[in-house]
N, C-alpha and C positions, 0 to 999 in steps of 0.2 A: 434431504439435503442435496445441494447440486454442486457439481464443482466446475472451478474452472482454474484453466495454469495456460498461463502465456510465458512467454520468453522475449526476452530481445536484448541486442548486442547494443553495446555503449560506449563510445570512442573518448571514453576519460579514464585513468588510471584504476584501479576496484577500490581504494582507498576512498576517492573523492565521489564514486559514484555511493559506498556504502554510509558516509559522512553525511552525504544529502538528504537520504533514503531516512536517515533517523531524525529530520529537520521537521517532524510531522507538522507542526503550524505553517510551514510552506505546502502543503500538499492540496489548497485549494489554487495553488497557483498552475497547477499540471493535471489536476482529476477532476474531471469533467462534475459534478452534481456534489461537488464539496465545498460549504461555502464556509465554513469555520474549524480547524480544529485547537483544542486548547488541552495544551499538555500539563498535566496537575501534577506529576511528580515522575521522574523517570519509569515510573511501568505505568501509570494509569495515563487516556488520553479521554476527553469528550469530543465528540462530532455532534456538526451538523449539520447535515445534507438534505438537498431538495431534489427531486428524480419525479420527473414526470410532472411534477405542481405537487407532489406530496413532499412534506418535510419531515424528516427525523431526526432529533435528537439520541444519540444512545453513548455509552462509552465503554472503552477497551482496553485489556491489560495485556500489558507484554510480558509471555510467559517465558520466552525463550530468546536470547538476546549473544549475541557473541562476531565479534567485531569481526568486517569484512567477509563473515560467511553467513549467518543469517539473521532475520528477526521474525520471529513468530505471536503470533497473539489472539487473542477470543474475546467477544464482547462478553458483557458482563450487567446483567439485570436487563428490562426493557424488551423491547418485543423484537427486536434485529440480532438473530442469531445467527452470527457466522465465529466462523476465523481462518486462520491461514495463516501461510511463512513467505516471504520473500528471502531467495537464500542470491547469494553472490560468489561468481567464479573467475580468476583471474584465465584470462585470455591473451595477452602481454602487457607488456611496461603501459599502452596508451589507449586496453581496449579490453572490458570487463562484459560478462554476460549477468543478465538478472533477471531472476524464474522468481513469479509469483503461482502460486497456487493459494486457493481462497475456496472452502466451502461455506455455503449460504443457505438460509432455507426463506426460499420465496413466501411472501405473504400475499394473501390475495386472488382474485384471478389477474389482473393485471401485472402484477411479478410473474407469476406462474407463467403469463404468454409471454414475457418478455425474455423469459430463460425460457422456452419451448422453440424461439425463435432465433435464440443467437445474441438475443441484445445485449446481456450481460458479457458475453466473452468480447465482444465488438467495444465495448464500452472501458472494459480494462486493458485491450490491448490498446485502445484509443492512449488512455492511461499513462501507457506504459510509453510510448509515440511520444508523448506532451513531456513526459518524464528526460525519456533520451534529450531532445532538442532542448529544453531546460537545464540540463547540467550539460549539453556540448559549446552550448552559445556562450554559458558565464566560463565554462573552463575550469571553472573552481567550485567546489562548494559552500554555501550559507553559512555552513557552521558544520560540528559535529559532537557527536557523542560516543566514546569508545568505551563504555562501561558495557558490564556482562551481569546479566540476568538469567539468574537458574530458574529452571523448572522446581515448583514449588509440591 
């Protein structure tokens, strides 16, 4: 498994940016190689991403869920083995920080070189970049969801 944890500061309230963060069917709007996600019930989600001209299907359950501090979650069946937490920290009234950490296990020689060389962490801080400017520009969030999901 490889990890990867980026960070970046967000000039919206922590409420509005954690509100967002849980909008996963907007998440092809700001993450670069995600072209669907559909969310089937508050902890399960499916994707489907394309990276490179390859497409995956797979889908993920949120294990860990607790309003304005984090969301954690691990795929679940299928050949795309990751997971990770996006957690959230208020920094004042108009200005929040958000850490993702995500472990993956590359598939391939072509994943293997692309996490050998940086592409993945360049790829989610890209992410995270498209993320900010997305919720700085509307100001507000999409929608949200403040329910809490235990560890099972």
């Amino acid at each position: 498994m490889s990890l990867v944890q980026e960070t970046i500061e967000v000039d919206v309230p922590l409420h509005t940016a954690y509100n967002q963060w849980t909008q996963f069917e907007d998440f092809p709007r700001f993450m670069d190689g995600v072209e669907e996600v559909t969310q089937i019930d508050e902890r399960h989600n499916h994707w489907r991403t394309k990276i490179a001209g390859v497409t995956r299907e797979f889908d993920t359950e949120i294990v860990d869920q607790l309003a304005d501090q984090k969301i954690a979650w691990r795929t679940v069946g299928g050949d795309v083995q990751q997971m990770g937490a996006v957690s959230f920290a208020r920094l004042g009234d108009d200005r929040c920080e958000v850490r993702l950490a995500m472990d993956y296990d590359p598939q391939g020689i072509a994943e293997h070189t692309a996490d050998a060389l940086g592409m993945v962490d360049r790829r989610v801080r890209g992410d995270l970049e498209r993320f900010k400017s997305f919720v700085e520009e509307r100001g507000l969030e999409t929608g949200g969801w403040r329910g809490r999901i235990t560890p099972s």
